[in-house]
C-alpha positions as CSV (number, residue, x, y, z in Angstrom):
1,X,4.5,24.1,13.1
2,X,6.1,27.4,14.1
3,X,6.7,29.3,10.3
4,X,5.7,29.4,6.8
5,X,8.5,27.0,6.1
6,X,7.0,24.4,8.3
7,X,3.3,25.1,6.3
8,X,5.3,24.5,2.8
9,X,6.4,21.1,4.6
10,X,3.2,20.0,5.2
11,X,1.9,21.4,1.3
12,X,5.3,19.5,0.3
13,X,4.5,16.1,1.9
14,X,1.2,16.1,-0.1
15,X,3.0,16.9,-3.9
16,X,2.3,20.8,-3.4
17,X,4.9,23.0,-4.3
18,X,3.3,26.8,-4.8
19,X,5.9,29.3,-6.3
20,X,4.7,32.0,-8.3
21,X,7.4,34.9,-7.3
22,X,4.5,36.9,-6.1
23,X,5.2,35.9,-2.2
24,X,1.5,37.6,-1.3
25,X,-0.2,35.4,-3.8
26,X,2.0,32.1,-2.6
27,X,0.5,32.3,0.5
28,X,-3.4,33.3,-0.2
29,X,-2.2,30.1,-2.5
30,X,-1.4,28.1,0.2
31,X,-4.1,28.7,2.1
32,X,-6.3,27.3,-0.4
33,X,-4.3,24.7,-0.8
34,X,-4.4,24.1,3.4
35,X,-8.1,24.4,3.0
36,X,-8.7,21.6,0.2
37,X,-6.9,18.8,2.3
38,X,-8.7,19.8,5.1
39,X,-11.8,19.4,3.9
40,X,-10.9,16.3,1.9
41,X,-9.8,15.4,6.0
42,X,-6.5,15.0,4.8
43,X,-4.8,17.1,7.6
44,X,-6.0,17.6,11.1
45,X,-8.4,20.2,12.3
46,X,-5.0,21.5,14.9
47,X,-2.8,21.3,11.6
48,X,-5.5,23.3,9.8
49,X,-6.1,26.0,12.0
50,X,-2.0,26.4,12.9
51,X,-1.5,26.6,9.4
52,X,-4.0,29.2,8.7
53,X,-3.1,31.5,11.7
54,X,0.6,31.2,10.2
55,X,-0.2,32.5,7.0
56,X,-2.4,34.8,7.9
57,X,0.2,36.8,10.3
58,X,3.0,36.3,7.6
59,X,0.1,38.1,4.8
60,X,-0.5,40.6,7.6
61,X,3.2,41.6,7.9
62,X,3.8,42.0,4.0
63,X,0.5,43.9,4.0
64,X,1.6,46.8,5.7
């Protein structure tokens, strides 16, 4: 996983498709959406954590 993209992949392989034209709120979206499946243990702890530190940077760089 080395983007955003790859993080919608993942949401997408589960039936998660988050678009709400508000690109800040898609991806505080899809970190709740990382965080359910994870606890539900439906992605790995690595995936998890990748995925997190992804969004996070992208939220940081719109953020400023």
């Amino acid at each position: 996983m080395n983007s955003v993209y790859d993080v919608m992949q993942l949401l997408k392989r589960f039936g998660i498709f988050v678009y709400t034209k508000d690109r800040i709120a898609d991806l505080e979206m899809m970190e709740d959406e990382i965080r359910e499946l994870y606890r539900m243990q439906m992605i790995e702890v690595k995936d998890f954590q990748l995925a997190i530190l992804l969004l996070r940077q992208e939220q940081s760089k719109l953020k400023k």
